[in-house]
C-alpha positions as CSV (number, residue, x, y, z in Angstrom):
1,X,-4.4,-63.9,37.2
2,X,-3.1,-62.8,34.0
3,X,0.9,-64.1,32.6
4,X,3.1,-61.7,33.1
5,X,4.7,-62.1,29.9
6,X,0.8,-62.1,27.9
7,X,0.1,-59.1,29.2
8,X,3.5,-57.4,28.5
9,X,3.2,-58.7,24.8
10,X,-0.1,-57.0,24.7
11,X,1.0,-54.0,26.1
12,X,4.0,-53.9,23.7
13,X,1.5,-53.8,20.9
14,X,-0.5,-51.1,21.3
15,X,0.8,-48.5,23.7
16,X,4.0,-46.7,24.7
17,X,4.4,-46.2,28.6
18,X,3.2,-42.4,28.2
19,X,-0.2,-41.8,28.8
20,X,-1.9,-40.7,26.2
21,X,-5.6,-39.4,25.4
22,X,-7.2,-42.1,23.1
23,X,-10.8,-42.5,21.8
24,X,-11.8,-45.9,22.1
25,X,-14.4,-47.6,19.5
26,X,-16.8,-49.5,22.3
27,X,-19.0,-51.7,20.6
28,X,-20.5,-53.1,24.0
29,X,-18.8,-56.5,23.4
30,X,-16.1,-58.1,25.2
31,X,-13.4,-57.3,23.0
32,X,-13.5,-53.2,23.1
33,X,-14.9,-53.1,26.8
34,X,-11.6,-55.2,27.6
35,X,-10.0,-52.7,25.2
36,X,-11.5,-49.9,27.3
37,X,-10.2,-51.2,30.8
38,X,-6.4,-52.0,29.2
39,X,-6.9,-48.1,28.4
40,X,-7.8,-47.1,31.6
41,X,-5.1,-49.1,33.0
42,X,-2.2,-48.0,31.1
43,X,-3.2,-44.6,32.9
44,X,-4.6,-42.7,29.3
45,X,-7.6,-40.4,29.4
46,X,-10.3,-42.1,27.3
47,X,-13.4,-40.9,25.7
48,X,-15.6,-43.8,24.3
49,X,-17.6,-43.5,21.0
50,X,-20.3,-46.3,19.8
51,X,-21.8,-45.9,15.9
52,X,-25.6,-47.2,15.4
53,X,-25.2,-47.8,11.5
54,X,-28.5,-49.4,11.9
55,X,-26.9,-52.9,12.9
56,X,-29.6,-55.4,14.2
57,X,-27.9,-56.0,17.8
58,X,-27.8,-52.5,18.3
59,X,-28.7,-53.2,21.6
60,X,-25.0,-53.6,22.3
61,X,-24.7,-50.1,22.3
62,X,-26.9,-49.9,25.6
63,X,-24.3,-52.0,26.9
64,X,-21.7,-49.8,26.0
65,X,-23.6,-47.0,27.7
66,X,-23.6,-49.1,31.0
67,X,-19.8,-49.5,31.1
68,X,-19.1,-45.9,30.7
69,X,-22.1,-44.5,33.3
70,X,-20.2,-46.8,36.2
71,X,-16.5,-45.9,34.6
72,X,-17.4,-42.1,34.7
73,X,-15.9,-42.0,30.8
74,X,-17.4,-39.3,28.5
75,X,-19.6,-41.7,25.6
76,X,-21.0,-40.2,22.8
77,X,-22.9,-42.4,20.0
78,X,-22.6,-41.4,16.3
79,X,-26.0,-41.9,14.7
80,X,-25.3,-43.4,11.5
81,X,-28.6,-45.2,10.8
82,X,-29.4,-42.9,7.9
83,X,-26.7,-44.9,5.5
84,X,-28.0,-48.4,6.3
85,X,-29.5,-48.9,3.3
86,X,-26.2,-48.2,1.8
87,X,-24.5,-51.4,3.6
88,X,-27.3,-53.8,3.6
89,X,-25.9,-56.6,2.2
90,X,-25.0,-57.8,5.1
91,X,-26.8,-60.2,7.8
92,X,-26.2,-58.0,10.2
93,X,-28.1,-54.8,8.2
94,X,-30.6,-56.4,5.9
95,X,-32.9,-58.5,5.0
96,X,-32.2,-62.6,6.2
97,X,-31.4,-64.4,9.2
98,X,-28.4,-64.2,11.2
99,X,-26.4,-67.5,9.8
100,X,-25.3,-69.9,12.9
101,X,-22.4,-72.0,13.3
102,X,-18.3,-70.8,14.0
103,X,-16.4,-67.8,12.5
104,X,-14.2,-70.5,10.6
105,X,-17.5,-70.9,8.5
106,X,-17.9,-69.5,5.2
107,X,-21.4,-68.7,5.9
108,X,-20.0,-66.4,8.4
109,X,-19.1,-63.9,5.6
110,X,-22.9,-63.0,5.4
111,X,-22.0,-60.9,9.2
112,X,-19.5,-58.9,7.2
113,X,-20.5,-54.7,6.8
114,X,-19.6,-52.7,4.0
115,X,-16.5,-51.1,4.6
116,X,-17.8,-51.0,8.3
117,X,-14.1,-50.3,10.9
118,X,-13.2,-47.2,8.0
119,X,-16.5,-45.3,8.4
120,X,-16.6,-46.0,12.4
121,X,-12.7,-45.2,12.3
122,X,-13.4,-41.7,10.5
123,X,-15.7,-40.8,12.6
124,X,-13.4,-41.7,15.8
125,X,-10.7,-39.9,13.5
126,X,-12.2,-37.2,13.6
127,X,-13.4,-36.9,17.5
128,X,-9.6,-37.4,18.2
129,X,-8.2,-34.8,16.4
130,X,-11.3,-32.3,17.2
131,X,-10.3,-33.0,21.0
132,X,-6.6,-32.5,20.1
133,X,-6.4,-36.5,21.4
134,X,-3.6,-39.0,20.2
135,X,-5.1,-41.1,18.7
136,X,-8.1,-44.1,18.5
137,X,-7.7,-47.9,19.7
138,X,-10.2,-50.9,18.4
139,X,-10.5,-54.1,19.1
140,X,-9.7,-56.2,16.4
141,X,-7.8,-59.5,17.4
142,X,-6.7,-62.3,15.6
143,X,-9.8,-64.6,15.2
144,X,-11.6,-62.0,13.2
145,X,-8.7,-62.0,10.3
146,X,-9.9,-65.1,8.3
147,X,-13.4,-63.2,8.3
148,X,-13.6,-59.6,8.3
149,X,-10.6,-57.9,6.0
150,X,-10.7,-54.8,8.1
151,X,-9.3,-56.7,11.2
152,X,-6.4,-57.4,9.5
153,X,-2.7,-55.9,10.4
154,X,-2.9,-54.5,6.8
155,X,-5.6,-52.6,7.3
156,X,-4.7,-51.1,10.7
157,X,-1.5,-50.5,9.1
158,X,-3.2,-48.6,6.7
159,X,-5.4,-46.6,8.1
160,X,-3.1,-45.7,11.0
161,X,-0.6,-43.8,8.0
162,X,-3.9,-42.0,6.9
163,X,-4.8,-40.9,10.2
164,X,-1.2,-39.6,10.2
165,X,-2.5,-37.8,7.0
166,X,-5.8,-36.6,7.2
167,X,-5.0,-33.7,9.4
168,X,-2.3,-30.9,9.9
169,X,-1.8,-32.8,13.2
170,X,-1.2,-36.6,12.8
171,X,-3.1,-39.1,15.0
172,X,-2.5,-43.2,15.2
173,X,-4.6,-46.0,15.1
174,X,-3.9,-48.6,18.1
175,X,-4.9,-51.6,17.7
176,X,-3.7,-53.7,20.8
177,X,-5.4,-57.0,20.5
178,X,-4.4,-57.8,16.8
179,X,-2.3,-60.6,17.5
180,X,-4.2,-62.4,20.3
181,X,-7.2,-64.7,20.4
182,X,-10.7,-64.1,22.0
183,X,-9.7,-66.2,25.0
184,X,-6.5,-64.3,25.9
185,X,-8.8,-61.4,25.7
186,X,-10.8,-62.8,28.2
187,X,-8.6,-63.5,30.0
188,X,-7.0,-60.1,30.0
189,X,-10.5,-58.8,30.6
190,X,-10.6,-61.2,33.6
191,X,-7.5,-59.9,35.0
192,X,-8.5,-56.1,34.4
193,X,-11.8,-56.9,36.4
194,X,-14.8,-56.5,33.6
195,X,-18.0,-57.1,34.6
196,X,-19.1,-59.9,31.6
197,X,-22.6,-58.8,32.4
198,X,-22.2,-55.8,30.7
199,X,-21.0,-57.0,27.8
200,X,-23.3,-58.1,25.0
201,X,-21.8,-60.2,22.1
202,X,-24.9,-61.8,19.7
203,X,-25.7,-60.5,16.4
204,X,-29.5,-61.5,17.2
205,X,-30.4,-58.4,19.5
206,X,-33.1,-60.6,21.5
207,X,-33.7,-60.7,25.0
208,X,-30.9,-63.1,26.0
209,X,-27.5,-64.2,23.6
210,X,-28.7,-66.9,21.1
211,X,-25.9,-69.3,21.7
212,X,-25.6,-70.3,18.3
213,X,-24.6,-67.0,15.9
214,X,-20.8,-67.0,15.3
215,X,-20.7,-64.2,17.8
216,X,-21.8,-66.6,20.5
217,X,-20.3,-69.4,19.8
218,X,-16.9,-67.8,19.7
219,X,-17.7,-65.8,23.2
220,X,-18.8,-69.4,24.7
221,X,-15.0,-70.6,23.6
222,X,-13.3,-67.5,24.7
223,X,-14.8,-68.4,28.1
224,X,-14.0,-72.0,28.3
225,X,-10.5,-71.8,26.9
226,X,-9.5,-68.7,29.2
227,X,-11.2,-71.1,31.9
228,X,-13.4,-68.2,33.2
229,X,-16.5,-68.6,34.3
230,X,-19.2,-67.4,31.8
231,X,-22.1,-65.5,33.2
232,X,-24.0,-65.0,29.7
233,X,-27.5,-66.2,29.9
234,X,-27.9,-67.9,26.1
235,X,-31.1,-69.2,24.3
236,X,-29.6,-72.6,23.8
C-alpha cells in the first residue's frame, strides 16, 4: 500500500479537494496513466487527449486508447504528424537510432522534441477551455528535469500563468508528480490499481520494450525500487 504521508504530499501538489474537470495529457506510459487514475480518484471528471506528432513509439498511443475503452473516459488523439519534419532533430522523430543507456546520460538529450509539452499543452489548452474544463494535468516528475527543460517547475510555472492568459476564462496547468521520482509513481500507480500491461514505456515502438532505451531502463528501476512486481515483457 501506498504511505499515507507520500500520497498526501502528492495530492497537496496538484489538486485542491474540489473536484474539478481536467484534461489529462495520456501518453500511454506509466507516468500519465498513473496521472489519469490519481484524477479519477480525487473524484474530477476527466477527458484524456494523446498527440501523434509523428514520434517513433507511437504505438503508446494504442495503449492510451486501451486505458480509456476499460475506464469509460472520453479520448481524443490530436493528429499532429503533419509538423514532424519541423521537430526532427530528435531520436525520437528523425533519422538515427534510439541511443541506450540511463536518463543521467548525456546521450539521452538526443530523446529530446522540439518544444514538445508547449505544443501538446496548447492543444490540451485549448480542449479545456472549449469544454469550459479547469484546467490540464501532465505527468512530468522529477527524473525528467536534468533531461527535458519542459519538465521543469519553471516551465509548468510558466505555462500555467499563460493558460491563466490565453483566454477570457483562465485555466491551470497541474502538474502533480513534479517533485517525485519514477518509483513513487509506481508506487502510487500500484496503490491506485493500474494495470502495468497497459502501459507502454520504450522509445523503440517494436513488438516488446527494448530493455535498454533510457525509457526502459528507467521503468525497469521504477519497478524494482517501488518493489513492484514488473510485468513488461523486454528484448533483453
Amino acid at each position: 500500500m501506498l504511505p499515507k504521508a507520500m500520497f498526501s504530499r502528492t495530492l497537496s501538489t496538484s489538486t485542491s479537494a474540489l473536484r474539478m474537470n481536467i484534461v489529462v495529457i495520456l501518453s500511454g506510459g506509466m507516468d500519465s496513466t498513473t496521472l489519469l487514475y490519481h484524477h479519477l480518484r480525487n473524484g474530477d471528471t476527466v477527458n484524456a487527449l494523446s498527440i501523434d506528432y509523428g514520434q517513433k513509439h507511437k504505438k503508446e498511443i494504442d495503449f492510451a486508447k486501451k486505458t480509456c475503452a476499460k475506464l469509460n473516459i472520453d479520448h481524443r488523439v490530436a493528429d499532429l504528424s503533419g509538423i514532424t519534419d519541423l521537430i526532427d532533430s530528435s531520436a525520437l522523430t528523425g533519422i538515427g537510432d534510439v541511443p541506450e543507456g540511463h536518463y543521467a546520460d548525456d546521450s539521452m538529450k538526443a530523446t529530446v522534441v522540439p518544444n514538445r509539452n508547449m505544443i501538446m499543452m496548447a492543444v490540451a489548452i485549448g480542449w479545456a477551455i472549449n469544454e469550459g474544463f479547469d484546467g490540464v494535468s501532465y505527468g512530468a516528475h522529477f527524473g525528467d528535469h536534468a533531461i527535458y527543460p519542459d519538465c521543469r517547475t519553471e516551465f509548468a510555472d510558466a505555462m500555467d500563468r499563460v493558460a491563466g492568459l490565453c483566454d477570457y476564462e483562465p485555466v491551470s496547468i497541474y502538474r502533480p508528480f513534479i517533485t517525485l521520482t519514477k518509483d513513487e509513481i509506481c508506487a502510487i500507480g500500484d496503490s491506485l490499481g493500474v494495470d502495468w500491461g497497459d502501459t507502454w514505456s520504450c522509445y523503440n515502438g517494436r513488438d516488446a520494450h527494448c530493455g535498454k532505451c533510457g525509457t526502459c531502463v528507467e521503468r525497469i528501476e521504477a519497478f524494482k525500487l517501488a518493489k513492484v512486481e514488473d510485468p513488461t515483457a523486454y528484448e533483453s
